[in-house]
C-alpha positions in Angstrom: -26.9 3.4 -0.9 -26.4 4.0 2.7 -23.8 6.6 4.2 -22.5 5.8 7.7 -20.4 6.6 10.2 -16.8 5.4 9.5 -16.5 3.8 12.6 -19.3 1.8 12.0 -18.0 0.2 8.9 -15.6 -2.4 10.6 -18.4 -3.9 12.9 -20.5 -4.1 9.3 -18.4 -5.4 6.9 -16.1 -8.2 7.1 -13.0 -7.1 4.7 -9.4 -8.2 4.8 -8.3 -5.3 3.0 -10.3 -3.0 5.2 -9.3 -4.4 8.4 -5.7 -4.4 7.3 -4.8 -2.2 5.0 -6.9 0.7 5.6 -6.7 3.7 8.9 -10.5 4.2 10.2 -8.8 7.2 11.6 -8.3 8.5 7.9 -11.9 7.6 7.1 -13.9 10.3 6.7 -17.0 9.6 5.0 -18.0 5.7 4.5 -21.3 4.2 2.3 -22.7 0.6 1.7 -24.9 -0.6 -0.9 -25.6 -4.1 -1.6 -22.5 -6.1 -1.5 -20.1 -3.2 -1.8 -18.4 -0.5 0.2 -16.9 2.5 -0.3 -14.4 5.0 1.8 -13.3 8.7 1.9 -10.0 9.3 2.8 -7.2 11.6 3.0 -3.3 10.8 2.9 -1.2 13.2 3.2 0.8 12.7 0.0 -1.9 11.1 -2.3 -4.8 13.6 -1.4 -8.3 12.6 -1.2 -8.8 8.8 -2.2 -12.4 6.9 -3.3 -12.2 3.7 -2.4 -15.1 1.4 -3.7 -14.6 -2.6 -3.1 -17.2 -5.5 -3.1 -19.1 -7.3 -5.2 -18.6 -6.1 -8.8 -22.1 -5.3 -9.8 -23.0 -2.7 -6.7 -19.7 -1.6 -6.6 -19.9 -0.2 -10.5 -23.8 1.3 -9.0 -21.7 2.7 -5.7 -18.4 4.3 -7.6 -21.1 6.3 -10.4 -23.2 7.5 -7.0 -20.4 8.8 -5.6 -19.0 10.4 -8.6 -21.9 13.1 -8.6 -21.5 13.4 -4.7 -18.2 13.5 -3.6 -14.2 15.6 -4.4 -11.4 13.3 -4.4 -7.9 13.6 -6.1 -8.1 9.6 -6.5 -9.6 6.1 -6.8 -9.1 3.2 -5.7 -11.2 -0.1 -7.0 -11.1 -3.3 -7.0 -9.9 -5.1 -10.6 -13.4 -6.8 -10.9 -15.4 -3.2 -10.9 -16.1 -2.8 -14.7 -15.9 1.2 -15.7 -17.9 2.4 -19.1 -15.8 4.8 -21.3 -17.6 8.2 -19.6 -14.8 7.5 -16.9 -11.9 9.9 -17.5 -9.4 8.0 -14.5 -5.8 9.1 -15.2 -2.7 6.2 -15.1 -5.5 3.8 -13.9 -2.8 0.8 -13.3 -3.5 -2.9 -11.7 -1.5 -4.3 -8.9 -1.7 -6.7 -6.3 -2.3 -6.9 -2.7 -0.4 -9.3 -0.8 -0.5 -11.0 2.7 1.7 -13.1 4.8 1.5 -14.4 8.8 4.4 -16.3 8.6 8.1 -15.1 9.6 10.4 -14.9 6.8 13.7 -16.4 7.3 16.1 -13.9 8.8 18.2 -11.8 6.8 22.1 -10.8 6.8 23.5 -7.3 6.6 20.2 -5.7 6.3 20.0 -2.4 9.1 17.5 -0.6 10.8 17.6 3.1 9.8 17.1 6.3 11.8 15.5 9.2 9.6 16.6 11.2 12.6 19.9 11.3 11.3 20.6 13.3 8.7 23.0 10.9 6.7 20.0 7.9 7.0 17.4 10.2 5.4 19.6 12.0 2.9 20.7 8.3 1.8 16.9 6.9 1.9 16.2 9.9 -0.3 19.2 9.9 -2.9 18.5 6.0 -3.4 14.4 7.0 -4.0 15.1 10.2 -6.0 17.4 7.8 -8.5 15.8 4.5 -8.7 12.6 5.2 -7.5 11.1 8.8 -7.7 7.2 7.5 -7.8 7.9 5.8 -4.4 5.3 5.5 -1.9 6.9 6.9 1.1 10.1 9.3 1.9 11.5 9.9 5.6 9.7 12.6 5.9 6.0 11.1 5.8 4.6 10.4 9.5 2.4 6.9 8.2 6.4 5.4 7.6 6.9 3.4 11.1 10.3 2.4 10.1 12.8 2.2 7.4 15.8 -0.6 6.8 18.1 -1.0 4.4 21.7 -2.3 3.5 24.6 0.2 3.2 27.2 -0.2 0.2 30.1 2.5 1.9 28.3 5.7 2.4 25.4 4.7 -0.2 22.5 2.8 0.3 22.2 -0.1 -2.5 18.4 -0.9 -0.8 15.5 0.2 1.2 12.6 -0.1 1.8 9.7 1.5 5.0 7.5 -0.3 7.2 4.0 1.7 7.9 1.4 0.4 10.7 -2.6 0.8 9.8 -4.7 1.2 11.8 -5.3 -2.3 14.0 -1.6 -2.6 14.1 -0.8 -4.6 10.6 2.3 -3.5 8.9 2.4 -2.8 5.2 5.8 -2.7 3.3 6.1 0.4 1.4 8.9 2.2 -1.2 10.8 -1.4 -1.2 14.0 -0.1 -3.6 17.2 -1.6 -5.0 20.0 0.5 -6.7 20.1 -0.5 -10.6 23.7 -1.7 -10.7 23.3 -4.6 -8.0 19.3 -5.8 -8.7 19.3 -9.0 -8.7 21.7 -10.3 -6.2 18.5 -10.7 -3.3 18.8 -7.2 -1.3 15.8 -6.2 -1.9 14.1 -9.6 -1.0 17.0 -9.1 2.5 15.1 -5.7 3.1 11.4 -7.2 2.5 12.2 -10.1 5.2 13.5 -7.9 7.9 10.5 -5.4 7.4 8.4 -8.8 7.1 9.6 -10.1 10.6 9.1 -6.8 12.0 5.6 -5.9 10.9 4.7 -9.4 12.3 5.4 -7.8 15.6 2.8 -5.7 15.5 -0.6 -6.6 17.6 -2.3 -8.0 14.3 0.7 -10.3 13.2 0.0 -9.6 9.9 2.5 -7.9 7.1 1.1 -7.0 3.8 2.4 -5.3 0.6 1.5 -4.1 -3.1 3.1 -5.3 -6.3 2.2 -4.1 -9.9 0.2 -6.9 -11.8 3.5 -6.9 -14.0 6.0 -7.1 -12.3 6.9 -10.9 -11.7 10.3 -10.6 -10.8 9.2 -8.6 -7.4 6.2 -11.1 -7.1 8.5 -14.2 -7.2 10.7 -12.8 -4.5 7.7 -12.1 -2.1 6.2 -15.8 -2.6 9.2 -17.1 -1.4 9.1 -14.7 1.6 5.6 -16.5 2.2 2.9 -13.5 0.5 0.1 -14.5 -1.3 -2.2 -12.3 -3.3 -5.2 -11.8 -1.2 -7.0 -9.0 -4.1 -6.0 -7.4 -7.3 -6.8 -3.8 -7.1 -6.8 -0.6 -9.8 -6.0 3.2 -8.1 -5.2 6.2 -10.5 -6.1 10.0 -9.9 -9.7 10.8 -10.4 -10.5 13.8 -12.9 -14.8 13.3 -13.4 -17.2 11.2 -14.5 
């Protein structure tokens, strides 16, 4: 196992999901060994996060390392890293990780929002506290580039945020439809704006996470052009 400086681990590893997905500004501690990797990092509302990807085999060697080593609030592995029964991970759940570079076809209705305004964030936050609670952004968090949405009156019936990593890709993030109109396409209408504009970015690449379960939400983004690029498993971290 070697520990390195973070910002040598892009010019060392080859790794969609770490080019992509993950800040090398947030990095704060980063090992190889064998085929694997693994990151420290700190979001500000997940707390600490392990990150171990890579082949399966040093991966499972890396993550058990690491647990005697290093304080984190959470994990994050990829699906094929095998964990014995010692591991005490809390709401350890699967999703997917997916990835498009191609422009989704343009939506109607669907608005840009200003969380400077205090009606914008206060209906981005009633829509989250009553559909989605366990959301993965709020107006409030800095990472959140941009949020979109479509109005029903006053209320927002969908929304979703737009955050940029660190080379400039844009991930979509707390994509949300009120209950009482789901299925009538707004939530794929917010996914393509936030597609379109995350394709502006310097990388041209959007990307998202589903839950391994949820085909409904799946099915909309394949028609929006995603494909799964890695299945992952994340869930807070109590000790080995």
């Amino acid at each position: 196992m070697e520990e390195l400086e973070p910002g040598l681990l892009l010019a060392r590893v080859d790794d969609l999901f770490l080019r992509h997905r993950m800040d090398p500004r947030a990095i704060s501690r980063a090992w190889l060994h064998g085929g694997s990797f693994a990151t420290v990092d700190r979001r500000s509302r997940y707390g600490t996060t392990l990150t171990v990807l890579g082949d399966p085999d040093d991966g499972a060697e890396l993550l058990y390392a690491l647990a005697e080593r290093v304080s984190v609030d959470r994990v994050r592995l990829g699906a094929d890293i095998v964990t014995s029964d010692d591991c005490r991970f809390v709401q350890l759940a699967q999703w997917d990780w997916m990835l498009t570079r191609r422009p989704a076809p343009e939506p109607e209705g669907v608005a840009v929002l200003d969380v400077r305004s205090e009606q914008d964030r206060a209906a981005i936050n009633a829509l989250l506290d009553s559909d989605n609670p366990d959301a993965h952004g709020r107006p409030e968090d800095t990472e959140v580039a941009a949020w979109a949405g479509i109005w029903d009156g006053s209320d927002l019936a969908a929304v979703g945020a737009l955050e940029r990593t660190g080379d400039g890709s844009g991930h979509l993030r707390s994509v949300t439809t009120r209950r009482d109109v789901r299925g009538r396409g707004l939530g794929g209408g917010v996914s393509a704006l936030l597609t379109n504009m995350a394709l502006d970015g310097a990388s041209r690449v959007a990307s998202l996470g589903v839950f391994c379960d949820n085909d409904a939400a799946r099915r909309v983004y394949q028609r929006l052009g995603y494909r799964v690029e890695r299945t992952l498993k994340a869930g807070r971290f109590e000790t080995l």
